[in-house]
N, CA, C and O atoms as a Maestro MAE file, in Angstrom:
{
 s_m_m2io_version
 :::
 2.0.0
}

f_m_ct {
 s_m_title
 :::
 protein
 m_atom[340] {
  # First column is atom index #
  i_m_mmod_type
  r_m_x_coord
  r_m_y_coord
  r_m_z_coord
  i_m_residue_number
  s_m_chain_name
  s_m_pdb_residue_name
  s_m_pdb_atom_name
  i_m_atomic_number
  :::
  1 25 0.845 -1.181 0.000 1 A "UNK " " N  " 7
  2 3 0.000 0.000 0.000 1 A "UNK " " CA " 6
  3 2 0.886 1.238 0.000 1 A "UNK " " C  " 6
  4 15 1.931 1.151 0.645 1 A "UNK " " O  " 8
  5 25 0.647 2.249 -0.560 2 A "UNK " " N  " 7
  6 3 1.352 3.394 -0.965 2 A "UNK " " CA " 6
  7 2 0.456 4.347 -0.497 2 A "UNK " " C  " 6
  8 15 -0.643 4.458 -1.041 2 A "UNK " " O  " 8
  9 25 0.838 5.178 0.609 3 A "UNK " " N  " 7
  10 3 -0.109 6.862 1.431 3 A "UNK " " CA " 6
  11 2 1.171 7.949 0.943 3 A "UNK " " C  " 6
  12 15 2.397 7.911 1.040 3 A "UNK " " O  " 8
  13 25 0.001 9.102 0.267 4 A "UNK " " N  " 7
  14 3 0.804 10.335 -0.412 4 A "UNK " " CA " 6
  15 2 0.012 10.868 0.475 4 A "UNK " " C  " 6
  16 15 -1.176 10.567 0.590 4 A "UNK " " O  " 8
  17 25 0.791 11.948 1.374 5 A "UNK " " N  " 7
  18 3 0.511 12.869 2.233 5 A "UNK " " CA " 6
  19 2 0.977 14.189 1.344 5 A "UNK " " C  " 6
  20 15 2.038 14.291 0.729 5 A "UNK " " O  " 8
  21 25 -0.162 15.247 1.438 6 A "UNK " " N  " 7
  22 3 0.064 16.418 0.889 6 A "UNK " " CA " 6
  23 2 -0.203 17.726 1.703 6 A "UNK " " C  " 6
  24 15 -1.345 18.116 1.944 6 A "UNK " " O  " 8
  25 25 0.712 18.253 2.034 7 A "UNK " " N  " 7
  26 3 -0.124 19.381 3.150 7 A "UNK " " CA " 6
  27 2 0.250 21.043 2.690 7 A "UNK " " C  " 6
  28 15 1.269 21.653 3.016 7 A "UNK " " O  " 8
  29 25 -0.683 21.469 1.994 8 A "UNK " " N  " 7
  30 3 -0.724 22.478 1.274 8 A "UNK " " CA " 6
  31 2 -0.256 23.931 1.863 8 A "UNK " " C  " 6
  32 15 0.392 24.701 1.154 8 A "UNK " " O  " 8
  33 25 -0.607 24.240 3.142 9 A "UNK " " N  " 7
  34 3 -0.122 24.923 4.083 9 A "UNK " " CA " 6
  35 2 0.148 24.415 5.663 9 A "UNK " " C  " 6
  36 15 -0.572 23.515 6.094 9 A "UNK " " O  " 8
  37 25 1.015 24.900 6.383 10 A "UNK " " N  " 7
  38 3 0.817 24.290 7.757 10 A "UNK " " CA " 6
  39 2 1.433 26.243 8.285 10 A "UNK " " C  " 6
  40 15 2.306 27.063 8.000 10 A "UNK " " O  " 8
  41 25 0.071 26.050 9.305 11 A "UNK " " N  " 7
  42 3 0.601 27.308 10.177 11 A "UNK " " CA " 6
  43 2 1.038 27.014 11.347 11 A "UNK " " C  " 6
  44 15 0.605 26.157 12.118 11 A "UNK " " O  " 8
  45 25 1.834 27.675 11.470 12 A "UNK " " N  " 7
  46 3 2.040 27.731 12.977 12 A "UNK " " CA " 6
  47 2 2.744 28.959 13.827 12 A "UNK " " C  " 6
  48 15 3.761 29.489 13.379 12 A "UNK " " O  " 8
  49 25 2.319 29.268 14.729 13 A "UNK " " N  " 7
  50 3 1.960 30.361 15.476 13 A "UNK " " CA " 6
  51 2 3.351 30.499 16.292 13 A "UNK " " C  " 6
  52 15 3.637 29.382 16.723 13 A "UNK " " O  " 8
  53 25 4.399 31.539 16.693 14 A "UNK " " N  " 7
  54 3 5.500 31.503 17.631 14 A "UNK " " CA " 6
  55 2 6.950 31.058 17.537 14 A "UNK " " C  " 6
  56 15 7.845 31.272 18.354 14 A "UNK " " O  " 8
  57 25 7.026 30.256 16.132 15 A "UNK " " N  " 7
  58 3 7.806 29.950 16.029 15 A "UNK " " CA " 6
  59 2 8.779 30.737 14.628 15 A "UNK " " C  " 6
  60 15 8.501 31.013 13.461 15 A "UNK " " O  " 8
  61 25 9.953 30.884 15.452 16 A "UNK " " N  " 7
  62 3 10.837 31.547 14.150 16 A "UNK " " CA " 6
  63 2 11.902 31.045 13.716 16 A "UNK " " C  " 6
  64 15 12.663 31.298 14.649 16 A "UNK " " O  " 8
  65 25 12.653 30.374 12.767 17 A "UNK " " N  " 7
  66 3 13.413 29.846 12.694 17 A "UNK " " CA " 6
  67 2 14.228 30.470 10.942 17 A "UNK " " C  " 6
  68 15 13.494 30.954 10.080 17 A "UNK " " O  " 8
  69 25 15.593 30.343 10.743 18 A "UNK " " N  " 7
  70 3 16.234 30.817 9.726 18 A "UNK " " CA " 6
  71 2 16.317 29.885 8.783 18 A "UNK " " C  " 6
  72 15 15.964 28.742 9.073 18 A "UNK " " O  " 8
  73 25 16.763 30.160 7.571 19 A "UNK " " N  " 7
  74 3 16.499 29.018 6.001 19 A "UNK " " CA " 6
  75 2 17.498 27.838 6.915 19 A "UNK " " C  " 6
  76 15 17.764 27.290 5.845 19 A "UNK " " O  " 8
  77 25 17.855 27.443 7.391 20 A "UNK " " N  " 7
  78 3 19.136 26.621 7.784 20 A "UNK " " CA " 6
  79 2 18.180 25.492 8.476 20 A "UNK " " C  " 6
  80 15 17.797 24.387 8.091 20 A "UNK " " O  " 8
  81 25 17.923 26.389 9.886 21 A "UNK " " N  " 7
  82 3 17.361 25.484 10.594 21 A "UNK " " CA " 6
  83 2 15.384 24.693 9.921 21 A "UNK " " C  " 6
  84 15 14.825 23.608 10.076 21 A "UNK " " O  " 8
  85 25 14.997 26.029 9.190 22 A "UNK " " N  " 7
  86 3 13.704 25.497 8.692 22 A "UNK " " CA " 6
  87 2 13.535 24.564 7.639 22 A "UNK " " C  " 6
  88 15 12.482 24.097 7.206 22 A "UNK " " O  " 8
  89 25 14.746 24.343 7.267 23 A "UNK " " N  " 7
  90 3 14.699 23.016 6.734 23 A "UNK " " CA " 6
  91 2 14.968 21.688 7.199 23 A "UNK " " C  " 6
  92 15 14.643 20.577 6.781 23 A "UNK " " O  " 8
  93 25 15.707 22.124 8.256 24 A "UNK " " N  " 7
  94 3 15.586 20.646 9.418 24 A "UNK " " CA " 6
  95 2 14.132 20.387 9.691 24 A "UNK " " C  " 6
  96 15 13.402 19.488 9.273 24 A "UNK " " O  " 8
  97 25 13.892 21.397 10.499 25 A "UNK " " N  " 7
  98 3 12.384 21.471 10.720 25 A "UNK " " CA " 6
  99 2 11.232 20.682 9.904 25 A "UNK " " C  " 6
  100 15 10.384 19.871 10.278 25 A "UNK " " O  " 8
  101 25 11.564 21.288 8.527 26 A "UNK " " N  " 7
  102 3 10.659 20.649 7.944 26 A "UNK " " CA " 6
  103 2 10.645 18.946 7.409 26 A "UNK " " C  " 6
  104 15 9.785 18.080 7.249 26 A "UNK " " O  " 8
  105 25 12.522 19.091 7.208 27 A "UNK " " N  " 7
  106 3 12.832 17.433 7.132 27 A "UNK " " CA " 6
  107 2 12.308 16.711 8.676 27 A "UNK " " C  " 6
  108 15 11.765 15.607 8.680 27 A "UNK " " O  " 8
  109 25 12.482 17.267 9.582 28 A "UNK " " N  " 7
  110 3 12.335 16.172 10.918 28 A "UNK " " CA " 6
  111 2 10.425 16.050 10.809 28 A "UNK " " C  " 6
  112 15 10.019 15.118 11.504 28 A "UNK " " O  " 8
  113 25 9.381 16.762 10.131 29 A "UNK " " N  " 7
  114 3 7.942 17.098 10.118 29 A "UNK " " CA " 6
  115 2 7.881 15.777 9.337 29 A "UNK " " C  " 6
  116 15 7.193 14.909 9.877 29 A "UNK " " O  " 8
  117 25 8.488 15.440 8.128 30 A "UNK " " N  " 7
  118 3 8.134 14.527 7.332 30 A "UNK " " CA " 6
  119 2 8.506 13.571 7.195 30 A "UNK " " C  " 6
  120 15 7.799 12.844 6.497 30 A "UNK " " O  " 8
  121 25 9.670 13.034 7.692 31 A "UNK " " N  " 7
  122 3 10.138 11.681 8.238 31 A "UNK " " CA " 6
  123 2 9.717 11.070 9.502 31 A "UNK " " C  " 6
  124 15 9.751 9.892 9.857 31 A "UNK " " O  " 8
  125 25 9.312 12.127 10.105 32 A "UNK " " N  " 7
  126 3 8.673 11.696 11.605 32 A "UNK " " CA " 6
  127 2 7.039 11.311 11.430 32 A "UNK " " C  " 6
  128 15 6.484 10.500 12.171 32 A "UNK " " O  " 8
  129 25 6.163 12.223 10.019 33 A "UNK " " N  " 7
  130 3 5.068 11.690 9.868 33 A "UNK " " CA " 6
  131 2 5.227 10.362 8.978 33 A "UNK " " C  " 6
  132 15 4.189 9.772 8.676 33 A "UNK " " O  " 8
  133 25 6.322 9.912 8.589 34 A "UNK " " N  " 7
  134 3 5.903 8.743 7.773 34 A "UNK " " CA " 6
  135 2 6.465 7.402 8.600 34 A "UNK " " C  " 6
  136 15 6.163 6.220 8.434 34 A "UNK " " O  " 8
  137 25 7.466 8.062 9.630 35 A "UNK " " N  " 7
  138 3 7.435 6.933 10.661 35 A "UNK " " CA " 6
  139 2 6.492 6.718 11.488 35 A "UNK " " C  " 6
  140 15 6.641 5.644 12.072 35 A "UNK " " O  " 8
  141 25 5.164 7.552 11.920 36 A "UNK " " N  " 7
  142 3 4.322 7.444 12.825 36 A "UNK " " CA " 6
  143 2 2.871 6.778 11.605 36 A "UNK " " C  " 6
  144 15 1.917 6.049 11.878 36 A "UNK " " O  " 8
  145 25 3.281 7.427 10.257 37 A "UNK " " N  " 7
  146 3 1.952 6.456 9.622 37 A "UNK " " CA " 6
  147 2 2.438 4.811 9.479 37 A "UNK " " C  " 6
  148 15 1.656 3.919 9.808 37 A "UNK " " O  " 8
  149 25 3.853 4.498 8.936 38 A "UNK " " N  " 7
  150 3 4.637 3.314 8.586 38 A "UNK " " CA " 6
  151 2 4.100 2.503 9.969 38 A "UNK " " C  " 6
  152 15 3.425 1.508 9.707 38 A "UNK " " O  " 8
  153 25 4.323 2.815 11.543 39 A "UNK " " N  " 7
  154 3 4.065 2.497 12.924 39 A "UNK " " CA " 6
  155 2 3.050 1.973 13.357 39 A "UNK " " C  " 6
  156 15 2.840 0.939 13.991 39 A "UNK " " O  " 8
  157 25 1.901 3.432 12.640 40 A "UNK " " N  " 7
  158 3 0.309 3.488 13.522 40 A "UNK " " CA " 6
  159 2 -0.311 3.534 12.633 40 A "UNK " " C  " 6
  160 15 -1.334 4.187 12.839 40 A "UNK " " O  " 8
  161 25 -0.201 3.038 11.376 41 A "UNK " " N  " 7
  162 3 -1.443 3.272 10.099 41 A "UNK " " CA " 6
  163 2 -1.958 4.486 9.989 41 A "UNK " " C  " 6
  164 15 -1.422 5.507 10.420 41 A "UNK " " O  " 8
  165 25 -3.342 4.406 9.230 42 A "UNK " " N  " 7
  166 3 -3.782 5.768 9.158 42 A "UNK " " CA " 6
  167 2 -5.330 5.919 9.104 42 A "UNK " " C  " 6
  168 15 -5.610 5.032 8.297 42 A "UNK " " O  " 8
  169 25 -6.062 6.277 9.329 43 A "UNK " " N  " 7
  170 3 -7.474 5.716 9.495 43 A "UNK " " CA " 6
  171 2 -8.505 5.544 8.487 43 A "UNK " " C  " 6
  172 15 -7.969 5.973 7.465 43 A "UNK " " O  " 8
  173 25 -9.471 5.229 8.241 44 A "UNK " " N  " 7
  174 3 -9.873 4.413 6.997 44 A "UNK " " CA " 6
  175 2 -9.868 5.516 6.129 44 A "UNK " " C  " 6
  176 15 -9.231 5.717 5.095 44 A "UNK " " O  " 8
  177 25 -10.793 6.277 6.805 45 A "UNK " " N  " 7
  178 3 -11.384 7.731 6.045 45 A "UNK " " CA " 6
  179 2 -10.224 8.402 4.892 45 A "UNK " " C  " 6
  180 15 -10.424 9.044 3.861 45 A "UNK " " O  " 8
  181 25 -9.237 8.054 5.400 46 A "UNK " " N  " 7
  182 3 -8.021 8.912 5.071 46 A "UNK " " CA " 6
  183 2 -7.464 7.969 3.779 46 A "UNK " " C  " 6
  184 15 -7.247 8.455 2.669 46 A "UNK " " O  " 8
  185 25 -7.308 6.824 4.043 47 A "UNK " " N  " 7
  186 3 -6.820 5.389 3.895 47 A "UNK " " CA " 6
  187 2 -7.539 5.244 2.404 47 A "UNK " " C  " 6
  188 15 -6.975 4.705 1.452 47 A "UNK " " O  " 8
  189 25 -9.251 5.973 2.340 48 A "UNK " " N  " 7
  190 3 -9.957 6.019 1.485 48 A "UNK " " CA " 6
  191 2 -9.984 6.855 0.399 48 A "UNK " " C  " 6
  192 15 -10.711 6.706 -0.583 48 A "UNK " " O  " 8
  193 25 -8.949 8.005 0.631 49 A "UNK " " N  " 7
  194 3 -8.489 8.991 -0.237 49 A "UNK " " CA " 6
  195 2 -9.006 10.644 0.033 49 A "UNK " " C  " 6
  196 15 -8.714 11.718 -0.493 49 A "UNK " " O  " 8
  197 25 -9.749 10.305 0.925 50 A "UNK " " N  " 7
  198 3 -10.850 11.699 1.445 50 A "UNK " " CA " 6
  199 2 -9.737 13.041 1.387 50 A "UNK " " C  " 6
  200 15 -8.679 12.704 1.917 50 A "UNK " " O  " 8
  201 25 -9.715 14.133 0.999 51 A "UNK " " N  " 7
  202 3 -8.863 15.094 1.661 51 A "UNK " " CA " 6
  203 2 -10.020 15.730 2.325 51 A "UNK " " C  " 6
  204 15 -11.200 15.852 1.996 51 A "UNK " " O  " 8
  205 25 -9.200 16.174 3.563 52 A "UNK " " N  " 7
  206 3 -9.414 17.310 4.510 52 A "UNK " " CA " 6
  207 2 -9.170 18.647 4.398 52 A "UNK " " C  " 6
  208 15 -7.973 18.932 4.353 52 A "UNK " " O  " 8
  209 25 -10.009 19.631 4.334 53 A "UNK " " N  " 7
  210 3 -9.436 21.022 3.789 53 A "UNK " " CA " 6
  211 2 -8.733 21.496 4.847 53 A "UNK " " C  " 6
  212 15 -7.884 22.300 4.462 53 A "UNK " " O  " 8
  213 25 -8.733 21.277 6.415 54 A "UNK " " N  " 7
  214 3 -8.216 21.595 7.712 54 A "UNK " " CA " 6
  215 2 -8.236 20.474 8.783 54 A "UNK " " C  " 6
  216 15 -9.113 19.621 8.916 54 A "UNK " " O  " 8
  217 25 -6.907 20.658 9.657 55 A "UNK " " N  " 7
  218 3 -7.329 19.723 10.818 55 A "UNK " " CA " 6
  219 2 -7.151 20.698 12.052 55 A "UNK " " C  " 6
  220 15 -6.578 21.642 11.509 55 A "UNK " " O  " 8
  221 25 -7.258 20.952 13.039 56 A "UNK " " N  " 7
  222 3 -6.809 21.273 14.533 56 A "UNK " " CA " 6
  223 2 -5.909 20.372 15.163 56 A "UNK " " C  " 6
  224 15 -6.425 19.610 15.981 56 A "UNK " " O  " 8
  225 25 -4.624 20.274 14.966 57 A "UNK " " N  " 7
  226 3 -3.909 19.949 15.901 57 A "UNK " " CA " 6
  227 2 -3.896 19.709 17.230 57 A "UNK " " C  " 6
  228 15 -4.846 20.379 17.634 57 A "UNK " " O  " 8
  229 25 -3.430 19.191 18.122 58 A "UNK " " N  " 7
  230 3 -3.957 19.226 19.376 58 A "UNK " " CA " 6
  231 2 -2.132 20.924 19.817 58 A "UNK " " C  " 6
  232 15 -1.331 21.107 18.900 58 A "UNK " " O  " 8
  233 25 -2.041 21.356 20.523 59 A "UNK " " N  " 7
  234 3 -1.412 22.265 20.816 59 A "UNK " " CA " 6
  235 2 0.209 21.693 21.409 59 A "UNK " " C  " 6
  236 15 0.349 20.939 22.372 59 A "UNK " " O  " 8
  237 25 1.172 22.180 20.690 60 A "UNK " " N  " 7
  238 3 2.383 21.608 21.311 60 A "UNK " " CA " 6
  239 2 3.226 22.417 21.627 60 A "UNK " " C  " 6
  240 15 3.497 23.263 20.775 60 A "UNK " " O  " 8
  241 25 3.912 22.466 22.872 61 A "UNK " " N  " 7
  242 3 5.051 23.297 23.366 61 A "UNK " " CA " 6
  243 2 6.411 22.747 22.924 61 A "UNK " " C  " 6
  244 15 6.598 21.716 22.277 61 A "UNK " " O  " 8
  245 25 7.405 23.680 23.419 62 A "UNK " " N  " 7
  246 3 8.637 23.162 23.295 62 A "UNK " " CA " 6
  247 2 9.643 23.529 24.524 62 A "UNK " " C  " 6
  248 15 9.567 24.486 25.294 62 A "UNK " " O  " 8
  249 25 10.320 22.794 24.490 63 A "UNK " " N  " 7
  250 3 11.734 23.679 25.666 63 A "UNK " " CA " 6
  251 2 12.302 24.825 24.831 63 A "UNK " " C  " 6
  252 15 12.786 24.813 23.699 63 A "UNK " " O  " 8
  253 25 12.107 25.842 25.722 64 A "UNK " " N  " 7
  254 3 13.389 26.920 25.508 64 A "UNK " " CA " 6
  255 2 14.412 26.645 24.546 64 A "UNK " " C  " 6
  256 15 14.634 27.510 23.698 64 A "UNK " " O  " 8
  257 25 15.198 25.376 24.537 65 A "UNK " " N  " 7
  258 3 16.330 25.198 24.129 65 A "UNK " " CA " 6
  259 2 15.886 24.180 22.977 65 A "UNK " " C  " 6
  260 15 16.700 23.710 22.182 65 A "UNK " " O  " 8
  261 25 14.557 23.891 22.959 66 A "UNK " " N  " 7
  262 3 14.638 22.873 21.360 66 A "UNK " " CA " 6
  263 2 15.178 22.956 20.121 66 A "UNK " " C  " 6
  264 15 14.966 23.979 19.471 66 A "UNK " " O  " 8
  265 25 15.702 22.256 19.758 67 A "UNK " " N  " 7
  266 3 16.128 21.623 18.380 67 A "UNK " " CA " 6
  267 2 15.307 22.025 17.041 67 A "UNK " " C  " 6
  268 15 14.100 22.105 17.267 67 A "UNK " " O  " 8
  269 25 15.592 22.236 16.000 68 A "UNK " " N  " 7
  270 3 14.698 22.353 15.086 68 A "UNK " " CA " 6
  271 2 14.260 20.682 14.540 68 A "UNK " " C  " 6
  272 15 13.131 20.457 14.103 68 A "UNK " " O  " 8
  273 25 15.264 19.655 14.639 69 A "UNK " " N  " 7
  274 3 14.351 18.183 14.859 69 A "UNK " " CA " 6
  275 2 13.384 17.898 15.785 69 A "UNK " " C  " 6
  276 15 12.318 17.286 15.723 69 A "UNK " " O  " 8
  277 25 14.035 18.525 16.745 70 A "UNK " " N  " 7
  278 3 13.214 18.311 17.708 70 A "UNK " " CA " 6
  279 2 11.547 18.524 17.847 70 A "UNK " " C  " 6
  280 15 10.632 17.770 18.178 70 A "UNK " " O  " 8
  281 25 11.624 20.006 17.406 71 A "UNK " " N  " 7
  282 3 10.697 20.873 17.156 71 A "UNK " " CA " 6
  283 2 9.595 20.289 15.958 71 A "UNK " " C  " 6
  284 15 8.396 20.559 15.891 71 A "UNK " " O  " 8
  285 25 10.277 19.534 15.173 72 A "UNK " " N  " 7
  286 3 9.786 19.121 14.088 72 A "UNK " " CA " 6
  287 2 9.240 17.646 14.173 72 A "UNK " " C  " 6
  288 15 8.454 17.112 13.390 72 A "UNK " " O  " 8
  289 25 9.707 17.215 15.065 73 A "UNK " " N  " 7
  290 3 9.077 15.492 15.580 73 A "UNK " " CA " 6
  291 2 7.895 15.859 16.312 73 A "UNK " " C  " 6
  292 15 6.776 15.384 16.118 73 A "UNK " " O  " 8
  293 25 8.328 17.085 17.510 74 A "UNK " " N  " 7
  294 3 6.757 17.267 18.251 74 A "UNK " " CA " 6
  295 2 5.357 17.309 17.008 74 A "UNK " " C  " 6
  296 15 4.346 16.606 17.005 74 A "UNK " " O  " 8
  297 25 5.755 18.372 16.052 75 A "UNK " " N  " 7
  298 3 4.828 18.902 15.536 75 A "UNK " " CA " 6
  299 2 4.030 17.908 14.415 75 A "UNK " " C  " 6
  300 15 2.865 17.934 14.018 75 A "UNK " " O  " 8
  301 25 5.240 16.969 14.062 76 A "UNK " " N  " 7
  302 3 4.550 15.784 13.402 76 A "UNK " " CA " 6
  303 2 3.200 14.713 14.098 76 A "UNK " " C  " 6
  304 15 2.113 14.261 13.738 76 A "UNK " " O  " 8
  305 25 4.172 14.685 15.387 77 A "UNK " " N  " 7
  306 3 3.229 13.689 16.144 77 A "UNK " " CA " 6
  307 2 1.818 14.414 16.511 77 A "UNK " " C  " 6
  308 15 0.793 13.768 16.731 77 A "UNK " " O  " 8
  309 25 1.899 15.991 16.554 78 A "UNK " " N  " 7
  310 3 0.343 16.509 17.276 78 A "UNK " " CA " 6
  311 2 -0.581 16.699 15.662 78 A "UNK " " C  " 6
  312 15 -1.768 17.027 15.658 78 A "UNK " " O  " 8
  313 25 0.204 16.430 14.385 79 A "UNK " " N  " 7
  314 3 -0.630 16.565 13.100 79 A "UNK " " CA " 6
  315 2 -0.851 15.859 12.925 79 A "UNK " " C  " 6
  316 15 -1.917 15.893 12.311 79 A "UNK " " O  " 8
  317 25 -0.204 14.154 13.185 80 A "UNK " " N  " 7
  318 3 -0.723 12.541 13.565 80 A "UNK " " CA " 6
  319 2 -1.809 12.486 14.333 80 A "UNK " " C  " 6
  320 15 -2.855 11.989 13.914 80 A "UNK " " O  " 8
  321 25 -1.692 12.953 15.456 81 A "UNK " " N  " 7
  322 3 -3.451 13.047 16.485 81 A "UNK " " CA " 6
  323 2 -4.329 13.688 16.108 81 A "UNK " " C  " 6
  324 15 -5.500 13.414 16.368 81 A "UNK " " O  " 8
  325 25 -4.080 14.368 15.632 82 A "UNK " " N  " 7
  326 3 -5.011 15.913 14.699 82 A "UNK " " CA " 6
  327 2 -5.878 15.055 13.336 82 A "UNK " " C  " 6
  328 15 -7.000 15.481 13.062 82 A "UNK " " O  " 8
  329 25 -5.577 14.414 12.899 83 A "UNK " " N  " 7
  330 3 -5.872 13.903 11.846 83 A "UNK " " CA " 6
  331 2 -6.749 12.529 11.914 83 A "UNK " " C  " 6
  332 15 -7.587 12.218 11.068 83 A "UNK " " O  " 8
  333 25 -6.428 11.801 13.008 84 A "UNK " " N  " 7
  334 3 -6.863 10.855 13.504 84 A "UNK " " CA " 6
  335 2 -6.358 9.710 12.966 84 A "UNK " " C  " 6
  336 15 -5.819 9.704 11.859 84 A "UNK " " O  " 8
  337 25 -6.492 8.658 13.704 85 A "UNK " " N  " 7
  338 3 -5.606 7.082 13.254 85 A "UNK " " CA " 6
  339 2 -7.118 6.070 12.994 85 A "UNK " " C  " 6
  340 15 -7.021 4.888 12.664 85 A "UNK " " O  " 8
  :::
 }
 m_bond[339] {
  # First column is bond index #
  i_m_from
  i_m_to
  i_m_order
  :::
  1 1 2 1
  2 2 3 1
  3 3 4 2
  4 3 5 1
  5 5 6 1
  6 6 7 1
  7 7 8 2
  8 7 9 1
  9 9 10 1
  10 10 11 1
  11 11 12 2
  12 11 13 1
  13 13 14 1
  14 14 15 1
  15 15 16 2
  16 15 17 1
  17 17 18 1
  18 18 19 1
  19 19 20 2
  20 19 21 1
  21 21 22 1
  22 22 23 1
  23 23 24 2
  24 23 25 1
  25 25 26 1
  26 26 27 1
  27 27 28 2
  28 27 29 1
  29 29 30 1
  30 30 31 1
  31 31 32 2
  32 31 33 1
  33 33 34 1
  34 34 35 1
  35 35 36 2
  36 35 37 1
  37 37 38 1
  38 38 39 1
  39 39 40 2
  40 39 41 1
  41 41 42 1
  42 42 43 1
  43 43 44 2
  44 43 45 1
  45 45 46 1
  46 46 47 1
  47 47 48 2
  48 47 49 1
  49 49 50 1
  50 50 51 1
  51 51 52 2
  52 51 53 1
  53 53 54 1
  54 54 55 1
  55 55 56 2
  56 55 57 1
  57 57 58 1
  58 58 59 1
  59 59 60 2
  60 59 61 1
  61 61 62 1
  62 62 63 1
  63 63 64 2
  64 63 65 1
  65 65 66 1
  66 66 67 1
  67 67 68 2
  68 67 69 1
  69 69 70 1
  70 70 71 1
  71 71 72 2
  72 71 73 1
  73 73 74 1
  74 74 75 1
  75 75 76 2
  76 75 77 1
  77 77 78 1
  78 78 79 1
  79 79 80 2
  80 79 81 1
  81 81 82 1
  82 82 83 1
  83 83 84 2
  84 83 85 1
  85 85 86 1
  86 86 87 1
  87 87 88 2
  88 87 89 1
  89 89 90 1
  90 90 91 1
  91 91 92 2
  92 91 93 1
  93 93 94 1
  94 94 95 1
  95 95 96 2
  96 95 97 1
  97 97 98 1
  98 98 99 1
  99 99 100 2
  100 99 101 1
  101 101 102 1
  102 102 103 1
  103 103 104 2
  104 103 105 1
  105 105 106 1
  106 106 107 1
  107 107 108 2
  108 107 109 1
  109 109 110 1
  110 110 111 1
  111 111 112 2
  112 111 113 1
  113 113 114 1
  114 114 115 1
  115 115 116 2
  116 115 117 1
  117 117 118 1
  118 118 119 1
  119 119 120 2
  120 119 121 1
  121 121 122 1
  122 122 123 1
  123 123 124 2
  124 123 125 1
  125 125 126 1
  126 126 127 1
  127 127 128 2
  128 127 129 1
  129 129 130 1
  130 130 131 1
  131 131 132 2
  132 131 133 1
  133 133 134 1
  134 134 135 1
  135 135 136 2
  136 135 137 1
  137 137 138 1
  138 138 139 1
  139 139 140 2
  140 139 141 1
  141 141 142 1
  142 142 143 1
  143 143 144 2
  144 143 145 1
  145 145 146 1
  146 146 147 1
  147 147 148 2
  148 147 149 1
  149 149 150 1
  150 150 151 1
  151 151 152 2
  152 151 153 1
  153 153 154 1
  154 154 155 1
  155 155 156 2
  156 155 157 1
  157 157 158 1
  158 158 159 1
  159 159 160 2
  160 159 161 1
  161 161 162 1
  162 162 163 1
  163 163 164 2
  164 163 165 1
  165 165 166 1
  166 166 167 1
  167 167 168 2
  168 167 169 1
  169 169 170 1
  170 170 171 1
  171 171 172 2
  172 171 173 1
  173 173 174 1
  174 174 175 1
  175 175 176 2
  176 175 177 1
  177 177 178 1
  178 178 179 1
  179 179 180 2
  180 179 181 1
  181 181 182 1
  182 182 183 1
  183 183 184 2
  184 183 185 1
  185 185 186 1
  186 186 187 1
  187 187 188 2
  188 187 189 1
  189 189 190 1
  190 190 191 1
  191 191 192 2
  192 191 193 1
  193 193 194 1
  194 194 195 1
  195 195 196 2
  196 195 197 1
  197 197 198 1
  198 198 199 1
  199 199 200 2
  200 199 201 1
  201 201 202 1
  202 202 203 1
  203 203 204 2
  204 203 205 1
  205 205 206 1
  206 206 207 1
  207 207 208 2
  208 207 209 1
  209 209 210 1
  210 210 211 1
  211 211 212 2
  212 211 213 1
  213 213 214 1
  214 214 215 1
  215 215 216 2
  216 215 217 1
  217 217 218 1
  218 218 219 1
  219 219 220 2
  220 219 221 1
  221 221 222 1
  222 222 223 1
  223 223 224 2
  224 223 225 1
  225 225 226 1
  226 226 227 1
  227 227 228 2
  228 227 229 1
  229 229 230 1
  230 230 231 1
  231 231 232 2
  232 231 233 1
  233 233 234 1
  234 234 235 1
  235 235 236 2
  236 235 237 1
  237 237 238 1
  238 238 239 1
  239 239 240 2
  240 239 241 1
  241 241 242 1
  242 242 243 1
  243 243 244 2
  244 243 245 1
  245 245 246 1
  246 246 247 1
  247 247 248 2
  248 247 249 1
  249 249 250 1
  250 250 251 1
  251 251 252 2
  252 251 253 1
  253 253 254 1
  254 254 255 1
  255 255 256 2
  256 255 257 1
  257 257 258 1
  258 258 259 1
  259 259 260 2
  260 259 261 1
  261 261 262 1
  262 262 263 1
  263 263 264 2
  264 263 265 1
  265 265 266 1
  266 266 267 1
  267 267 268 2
  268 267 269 1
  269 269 270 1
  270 270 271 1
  271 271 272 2
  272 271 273 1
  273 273 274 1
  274 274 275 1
  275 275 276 2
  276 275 277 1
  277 277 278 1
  278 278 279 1
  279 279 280 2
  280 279 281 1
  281 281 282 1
  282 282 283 1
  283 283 284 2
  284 283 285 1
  285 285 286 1
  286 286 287 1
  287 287 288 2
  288 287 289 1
  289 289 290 1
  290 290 291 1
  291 291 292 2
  292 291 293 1
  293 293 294 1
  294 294 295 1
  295 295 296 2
  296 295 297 1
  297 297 298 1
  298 298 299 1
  299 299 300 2
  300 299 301 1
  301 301 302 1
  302 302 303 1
  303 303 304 2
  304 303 305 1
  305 305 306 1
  306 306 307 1
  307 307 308 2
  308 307 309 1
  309 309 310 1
  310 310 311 1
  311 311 312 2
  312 311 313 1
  313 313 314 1
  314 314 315 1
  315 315 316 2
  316 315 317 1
  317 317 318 1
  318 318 319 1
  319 319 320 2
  320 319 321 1
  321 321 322 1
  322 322 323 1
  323 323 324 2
  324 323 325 1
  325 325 326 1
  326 326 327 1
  327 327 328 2
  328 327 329 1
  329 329 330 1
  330 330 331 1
  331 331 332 2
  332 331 333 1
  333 333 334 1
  334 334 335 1
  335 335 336 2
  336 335 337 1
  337 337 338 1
  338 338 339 1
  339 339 340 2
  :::
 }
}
C-alpha cells in the first residue's frame, strides 16, 4: 500500500526559525510523519483517499532550548493526532 501525504499549508503560530534550521524542521515534520503512519497506520477515512481542507492539531510546546528536529518530531506527532488514526 502506498499513502501520499500532501499538506498544502501548515501554520504555525510563535515559532521563528532561519532558512538553515527550517529546513531541518521541515525534514524532521516529514520523516517523523511517515514513521508514525509506517508504525500506527492511518485511518480508513483517510486510507480512502478523502482530503481534509483543515485539521486542529492538538497544541504543542517546546523547551526553551529545542532543536529544530526536535521541534519538528513534536509537531509531526500533534498533526498525527489531529488527523486521527
Amino acid at each position: 500500500m502506498s499513502v501520499r501525504l500532501h499538506i498544502e499549508r501548515l501554520v504555525l503560530d510563535g515559532i521563528a526559525l532561519g532558512p538553515h534550521d527550517r529546513a531541518r524542521f521541515v525534514a524532521a515534520i516529514e520523516s517523523e510523519l511517515a514513521r508514525l503512519v509506517v508504525s500506527g497506520g492511518i485511518s480508513p477515512a483517510l486510507a480512502s483517499g478523502i482530503a481534509l481542507p483543515s485539521i486542529a492539531a492538538p497544541e504543542t510546546t517546546f523547551a526553551p532550548n529545542a532543536k529544530p528536529a526536535q521541534m519538528g518530531a513534536a509537531v509531526a506527532a500533534s498533526l498525527y493526532r489531529g488527523v486521527g488514526r
